[in-house]
N, C-alpha and C positions, 0 to 999 in steps of 0.2 A: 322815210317819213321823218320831216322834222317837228319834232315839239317845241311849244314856242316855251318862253322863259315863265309864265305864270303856270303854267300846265306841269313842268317839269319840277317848279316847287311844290304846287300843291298833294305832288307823287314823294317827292322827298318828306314833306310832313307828314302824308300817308303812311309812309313804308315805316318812317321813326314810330307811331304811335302803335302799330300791328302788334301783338303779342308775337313772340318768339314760341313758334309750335312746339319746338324739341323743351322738354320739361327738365329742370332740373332736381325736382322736389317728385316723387308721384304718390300722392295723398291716395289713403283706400279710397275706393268707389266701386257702387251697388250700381249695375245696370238693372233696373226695373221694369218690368211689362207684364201686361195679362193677357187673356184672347177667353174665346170660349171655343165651345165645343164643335161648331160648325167653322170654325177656322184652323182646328188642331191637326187638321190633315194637310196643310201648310203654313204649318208653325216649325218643323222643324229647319225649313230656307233660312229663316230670321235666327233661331237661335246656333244654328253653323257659320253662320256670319258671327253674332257676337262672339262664340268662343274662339274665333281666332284671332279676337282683338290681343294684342300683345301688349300686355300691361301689368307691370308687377304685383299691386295690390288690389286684384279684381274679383268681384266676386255679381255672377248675375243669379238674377231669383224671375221664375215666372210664378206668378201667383196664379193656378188656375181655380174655378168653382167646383169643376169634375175629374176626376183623375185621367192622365193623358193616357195617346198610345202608347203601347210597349217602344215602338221608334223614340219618343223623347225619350222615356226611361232610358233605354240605352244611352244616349246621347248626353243624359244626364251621367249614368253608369262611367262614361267613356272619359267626363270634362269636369274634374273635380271643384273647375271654377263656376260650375253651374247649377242652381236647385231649382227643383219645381216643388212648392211651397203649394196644396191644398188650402185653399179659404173656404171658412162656415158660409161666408158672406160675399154676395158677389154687388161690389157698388159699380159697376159698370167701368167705365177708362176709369175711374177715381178710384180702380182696386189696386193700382201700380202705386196709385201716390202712398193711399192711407195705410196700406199696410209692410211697404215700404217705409215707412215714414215712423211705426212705431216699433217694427224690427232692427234697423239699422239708424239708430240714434247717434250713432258715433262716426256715422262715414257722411260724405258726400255723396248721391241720390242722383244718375242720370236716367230721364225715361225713355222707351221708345217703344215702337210701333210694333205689334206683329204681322202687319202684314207688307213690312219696307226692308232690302237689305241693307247693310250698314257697312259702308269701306273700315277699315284696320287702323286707321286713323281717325273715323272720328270721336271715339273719347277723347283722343289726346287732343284734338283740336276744341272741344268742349271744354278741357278741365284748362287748359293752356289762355284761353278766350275767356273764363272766369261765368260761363256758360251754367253754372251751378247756383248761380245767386236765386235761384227761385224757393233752395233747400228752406234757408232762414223764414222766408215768407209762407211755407207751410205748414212750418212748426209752430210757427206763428198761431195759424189759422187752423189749426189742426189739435191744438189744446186746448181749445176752449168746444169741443168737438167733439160729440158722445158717439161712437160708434160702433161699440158693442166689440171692438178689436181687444178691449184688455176689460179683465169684470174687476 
């Protein structure tokens, strides 16, 4: 198949403007999530995916409302890069943000899902893609934000 000459530029402009995946800097980052209680019995799928993300300064936290099963404790036990973090307060998905957002002031903040697996690559194609810009805009929004996380 031949490509004509504007298609073949518009791939060259493409390709020049992509971030380069492979990192050469790698900034801490918190992968953040919460779930509840009727999903903790496949919660552990999602966080054996995160911890085999391969990333030097990584550290994931699950926020839950209720304490988990002994299966994540262990897993937790097992992945030193990993905490499950007890909240008083459960804000629903805005538990990943907000109390991410007042523990870890000093990293970079990527969220995700608990009920999705996540390839081994995608942080580093998050932090590489500059995929973090949402951080600034909830610290933003999240200061002027009374929510009972710090008295």
């Amino acid at each position: 198949m031949r490509l004509g000459a504007d298609h073949r530029r518009r791939r060259a402009d493409r390709d020049r403007t992509q971030p380069n995946l492979e990192l050469t800097a790698t900034p801490p980052v918190v992968i953040s999530l919460t779930s509840h209680p009727a999903r903790y019995a496949h919660l552990h799928k999602t966080l054996r995916g995160l911890v085999r993300i391969d990333y030097p300064a990584l550290t994931i936290d699950a926020f839950l409302p209720s304490p988990p099963p002994r299966r994540l404790e262990r897993l937790a036990e097992r992945n030193p890069q990993l905490n499950i973090s007890l909240v008083d307060r459960d804000f629903g998905p805005a538990t990943k943000y907000l109390y991410a957002l007042e523990k870890y002031r000093d990293r970079l903040i990527a969220v995700c899902d608990d009920d999705h697996t996540y390839t081994s690559r995608w942080l580093h194609t998050l932090v590489a893609r500059k995929g973090m810009a949402v951080r600034s805009l909830a610290l933003t929004t999240t200061s002027g934000l009374r929510t009972g996380l710090r008295s």
